[in-house]
C-alpha positions as CSV (number, residue, x, y, z in Angstrom):
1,X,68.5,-4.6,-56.8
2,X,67.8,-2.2,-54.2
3,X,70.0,-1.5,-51.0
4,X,68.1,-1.0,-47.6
5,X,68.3,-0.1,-43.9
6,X,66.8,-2.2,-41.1
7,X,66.7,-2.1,-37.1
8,X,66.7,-4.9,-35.0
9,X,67.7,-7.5,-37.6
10,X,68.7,-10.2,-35.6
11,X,65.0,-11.8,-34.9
12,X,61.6,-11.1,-35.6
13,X,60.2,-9.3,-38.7
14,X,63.7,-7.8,-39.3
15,X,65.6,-11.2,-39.5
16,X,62.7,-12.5,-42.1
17,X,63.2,-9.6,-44.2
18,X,66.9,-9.5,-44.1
19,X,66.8,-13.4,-45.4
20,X,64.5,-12.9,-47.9
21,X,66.1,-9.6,-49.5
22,X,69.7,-11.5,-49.3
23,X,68.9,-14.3,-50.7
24,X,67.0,-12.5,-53.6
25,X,70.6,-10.6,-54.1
26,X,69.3,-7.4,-52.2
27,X,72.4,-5.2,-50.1
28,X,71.5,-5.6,-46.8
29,X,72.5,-2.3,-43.7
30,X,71.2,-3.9,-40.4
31,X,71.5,-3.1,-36.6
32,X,71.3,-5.1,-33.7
33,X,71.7,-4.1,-30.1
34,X,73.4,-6.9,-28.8
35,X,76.7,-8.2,-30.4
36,X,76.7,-11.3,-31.6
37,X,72.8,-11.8,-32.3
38,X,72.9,-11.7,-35.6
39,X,74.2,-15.3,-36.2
40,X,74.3,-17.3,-39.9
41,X,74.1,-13.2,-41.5
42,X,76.6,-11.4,-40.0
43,X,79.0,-11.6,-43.3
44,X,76.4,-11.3,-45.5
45,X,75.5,-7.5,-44.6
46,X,76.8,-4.2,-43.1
47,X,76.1,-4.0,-39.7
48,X,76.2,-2.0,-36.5
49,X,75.3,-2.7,-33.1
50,X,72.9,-0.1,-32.2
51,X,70.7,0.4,-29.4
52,X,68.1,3.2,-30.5
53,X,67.6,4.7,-27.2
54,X,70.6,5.9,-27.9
55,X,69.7,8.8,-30.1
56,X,73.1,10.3,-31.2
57,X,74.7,6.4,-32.0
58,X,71.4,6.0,-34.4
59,X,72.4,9.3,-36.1
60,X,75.6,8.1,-36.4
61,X,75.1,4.3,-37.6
62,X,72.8,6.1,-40.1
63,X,75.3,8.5,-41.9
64,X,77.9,5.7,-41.4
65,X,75.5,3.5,-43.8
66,X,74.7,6.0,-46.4
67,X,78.7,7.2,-46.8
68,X,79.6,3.6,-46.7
69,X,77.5,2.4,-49.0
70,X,75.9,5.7,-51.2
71,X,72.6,5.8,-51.9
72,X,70.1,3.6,-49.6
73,X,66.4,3.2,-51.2
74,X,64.4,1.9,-48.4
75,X,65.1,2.6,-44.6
76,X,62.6,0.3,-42.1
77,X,62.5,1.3,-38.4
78,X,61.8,-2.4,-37.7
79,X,63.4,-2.6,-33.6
80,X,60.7,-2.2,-31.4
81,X,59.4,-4.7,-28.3
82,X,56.1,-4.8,-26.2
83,X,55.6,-3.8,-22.7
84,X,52.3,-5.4,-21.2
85,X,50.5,-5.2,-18.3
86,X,48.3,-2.7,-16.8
87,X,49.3,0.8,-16.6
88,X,49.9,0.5,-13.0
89,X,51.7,-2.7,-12.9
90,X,54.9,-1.0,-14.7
91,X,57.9,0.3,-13.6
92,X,58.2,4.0,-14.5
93,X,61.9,3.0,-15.7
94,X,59.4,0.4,-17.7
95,X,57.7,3.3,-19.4
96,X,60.4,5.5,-20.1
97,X,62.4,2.5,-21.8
98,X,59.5,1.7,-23.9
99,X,58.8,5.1,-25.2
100,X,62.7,6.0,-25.7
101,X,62.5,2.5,-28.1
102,X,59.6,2.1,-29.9
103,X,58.6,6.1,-30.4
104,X,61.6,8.0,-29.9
105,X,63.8,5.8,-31.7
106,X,61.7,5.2,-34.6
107,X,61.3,9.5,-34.8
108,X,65.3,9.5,-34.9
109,X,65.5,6.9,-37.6
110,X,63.7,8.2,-39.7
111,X,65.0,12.2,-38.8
112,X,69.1,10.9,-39.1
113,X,67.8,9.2,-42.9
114,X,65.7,11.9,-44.0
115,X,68.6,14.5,-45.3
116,X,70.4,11.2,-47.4
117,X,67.2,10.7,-48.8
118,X,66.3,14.3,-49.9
119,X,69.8,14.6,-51.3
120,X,69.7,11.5,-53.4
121,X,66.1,12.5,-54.9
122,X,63.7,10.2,-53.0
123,X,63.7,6.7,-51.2
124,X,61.3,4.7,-49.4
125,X,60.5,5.1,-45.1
126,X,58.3,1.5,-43.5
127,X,57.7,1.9,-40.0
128,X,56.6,-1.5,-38.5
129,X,53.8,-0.5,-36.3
130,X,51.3,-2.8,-35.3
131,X,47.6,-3.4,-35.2
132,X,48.0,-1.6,-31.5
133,X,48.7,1.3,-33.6
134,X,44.9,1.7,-34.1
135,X,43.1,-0.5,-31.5
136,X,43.7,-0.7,-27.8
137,X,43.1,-3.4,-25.5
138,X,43.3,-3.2,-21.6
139,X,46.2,-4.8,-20.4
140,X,48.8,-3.2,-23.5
141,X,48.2,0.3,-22.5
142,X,51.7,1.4,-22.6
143,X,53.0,-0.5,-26.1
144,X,49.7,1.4,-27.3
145,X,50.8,4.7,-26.4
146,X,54.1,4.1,-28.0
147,X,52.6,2.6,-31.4
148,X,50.0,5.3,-31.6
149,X,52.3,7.7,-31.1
150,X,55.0,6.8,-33.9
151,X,51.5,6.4,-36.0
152,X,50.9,9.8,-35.5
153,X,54.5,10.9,-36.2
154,X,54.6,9.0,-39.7
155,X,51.3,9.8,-40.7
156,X,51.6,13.6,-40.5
157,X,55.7,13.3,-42.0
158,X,54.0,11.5,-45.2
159,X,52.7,14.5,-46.0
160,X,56.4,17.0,-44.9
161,X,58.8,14.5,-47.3
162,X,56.4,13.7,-50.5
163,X,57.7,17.0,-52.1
164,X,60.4,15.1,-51.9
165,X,59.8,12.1,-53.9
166,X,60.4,9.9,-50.4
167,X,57.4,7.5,-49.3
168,X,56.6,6.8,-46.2
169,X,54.5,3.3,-45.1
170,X,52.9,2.5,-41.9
171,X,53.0,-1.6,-41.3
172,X,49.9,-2.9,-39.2
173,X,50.3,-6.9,-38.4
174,X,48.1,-8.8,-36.1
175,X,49.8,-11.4,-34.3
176,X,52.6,-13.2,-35.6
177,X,55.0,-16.5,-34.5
178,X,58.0,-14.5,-34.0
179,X,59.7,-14.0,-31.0
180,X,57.4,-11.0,-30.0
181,X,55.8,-12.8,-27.2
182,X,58.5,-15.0,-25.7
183,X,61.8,-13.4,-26.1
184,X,60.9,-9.3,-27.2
185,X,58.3,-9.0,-24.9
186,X,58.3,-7.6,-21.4
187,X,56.0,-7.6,-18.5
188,X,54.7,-5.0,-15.2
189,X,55.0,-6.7,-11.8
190,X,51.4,-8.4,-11.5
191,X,48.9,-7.1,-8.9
192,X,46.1,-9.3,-7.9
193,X,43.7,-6.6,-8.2
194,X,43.8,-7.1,-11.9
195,X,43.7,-11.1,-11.8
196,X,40.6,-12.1,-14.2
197,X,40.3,-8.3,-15.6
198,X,40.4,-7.3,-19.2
199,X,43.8,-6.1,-18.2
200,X,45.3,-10.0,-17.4
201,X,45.4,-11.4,-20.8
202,X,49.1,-10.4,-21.3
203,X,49.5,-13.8,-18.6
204,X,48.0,-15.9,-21.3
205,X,50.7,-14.5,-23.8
206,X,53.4,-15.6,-21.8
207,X,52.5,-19.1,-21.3
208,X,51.7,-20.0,-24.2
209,X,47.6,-20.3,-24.0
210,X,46.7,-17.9,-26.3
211,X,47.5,-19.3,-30.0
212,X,49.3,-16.4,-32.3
213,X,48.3,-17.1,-35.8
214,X,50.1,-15.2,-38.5
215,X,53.3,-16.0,-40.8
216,X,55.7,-13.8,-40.2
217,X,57.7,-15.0,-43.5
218,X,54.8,-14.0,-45.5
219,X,54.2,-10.5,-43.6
220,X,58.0,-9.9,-44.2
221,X,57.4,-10.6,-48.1
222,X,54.3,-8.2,-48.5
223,X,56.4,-5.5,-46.5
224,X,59.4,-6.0,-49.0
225,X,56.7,-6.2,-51.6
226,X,55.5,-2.7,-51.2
227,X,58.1,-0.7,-51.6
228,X,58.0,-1.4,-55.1
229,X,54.3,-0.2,-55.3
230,X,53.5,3.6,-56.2
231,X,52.9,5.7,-54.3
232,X,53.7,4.5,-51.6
233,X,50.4,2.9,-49.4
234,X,50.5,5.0,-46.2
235,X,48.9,1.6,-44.4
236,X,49.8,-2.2,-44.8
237,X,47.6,-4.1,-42.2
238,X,48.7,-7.7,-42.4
239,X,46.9,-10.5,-41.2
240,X,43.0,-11.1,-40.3
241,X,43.0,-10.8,-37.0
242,X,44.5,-7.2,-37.6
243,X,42.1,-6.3,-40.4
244,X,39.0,-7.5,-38.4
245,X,40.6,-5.7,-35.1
246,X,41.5,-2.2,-36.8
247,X,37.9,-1.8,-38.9
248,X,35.8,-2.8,-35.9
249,X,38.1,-0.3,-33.6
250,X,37.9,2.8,-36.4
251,X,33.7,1.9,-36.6
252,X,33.7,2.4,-32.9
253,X,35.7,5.8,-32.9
254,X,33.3,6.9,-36.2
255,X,30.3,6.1,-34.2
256,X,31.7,7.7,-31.1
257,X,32.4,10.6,-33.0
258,X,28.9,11.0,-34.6
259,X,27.2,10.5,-31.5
């Protein structure tokens, strides 16, 4: 039985993997960042309502769950959402709100867990990134910056907290039928300059035309999956629209590079 830490467990990849660790007879530390939203699990886990813009609160939901509950093997920054559009058809309110989420939160997760984990002698970091952690499409230019930025940040603290006996995972999924692109997804204010660009395909997301293919439940079970594998992989890319995307985009960079 292991005991872990997730954000955002109230939908998404965070709710699968919350289910599936419970009912397996896993303990269960999960935020959510509006009350009420976690539903049939709230008495099944400890929980907090945390937004993780709010950088002090997730230091202090964090040493809340490791006195509460001792030692915590696995800690997954799992809240995150995605801000589409071009770059010029967001808010810079819209910017700032998706950097503070999906990097700086992410960066203070992991910082407020890493002090617990060196103390108890090791433990296991996931970061759910995405396959926009290592492509980059027109029309996500924003979400990209903030997944290639936490990719950069977990990458290079792989390498800080393995003296350490802690393991660190990046998470890679294509597209999945969670709530991602109706309910956790947010949009720029449309300009018609951009109608039928590259940069318009976020409209197709929204209703409903483009088809999402992957199973979140069986994403959420290779995640849990791999914290039991050693060492740690540094990279889980789930799905084959993510595999096909994320070798054809590192070819690219290689041949770029060469050139």
């Amino acid at each position: 039985m292991k005991t872990w830490f997730i954000t955002g467990v109230s939908s998404g990849f965070g709710r699968e993997m919350a289910t599936r660790l419970l009912s397996r007879g896993d303990r269960v530390a999960g935020t959510i960042r509006r009350a009420g939203s976690a539903g049939d699990l709230r008495d099944r886990l400890w929980l907090r309502q945390l937004d993780v813009t709010d950088l002090p609160l997730v230091r202090e939901v964090v040493d809340a769950a490791f006195a509460e509950l001792g030692r915590i093997d696995v800690v997954v920054m799992n809240a995150g959402y995605g801000l589409f559009g071009a770059a010029e058809e967001v808010s810079d309110e819209q910017v700032r709100h998706q950097l503070d989420t999906n990097l700086l939160g992410s960066i203070q997760t992991a910082r407020a867990a890493l002090p617990h984990l060196r103390a108890q002698g090791g433990g296991r970091l996931i970061q759910l990134s995405s396959v926009a952690g290592l492509t980059a499409f027109p029309g996500a230019s924003i979400y990209h910056a903030s997944k290639w930025g936490v990719e950069g940040f977990i990458e290079a603290l792989a390498g800080e907290v393995a003296p350490f006996g802690i393991g660190v995972t990046l998470v890679e999924p294509g597209g999945a039928r969670t709530e991602f692109a109706r309910g956790s997804l947010r949009t720029g204010t449309p300009l018609s300059a951009y109608d039928n660009t590259p940069a318009a395909f976020v409209r197709g997301l929204r209703d409903g035309s483009v088809e999402i293919p992957g199973d979140p439940g069986e994403y959420a079970a290779r995640v849990i999956a791999s914290a039991d594998v050693e060492p740690a992989p540094l990279r889980l890319v789930l799905g084959d629209d993510s595999y096909a995307g994320v070798t054809a985009a590192l070819r690219n960079r290689l041949a770029g590079v060469e050139a």
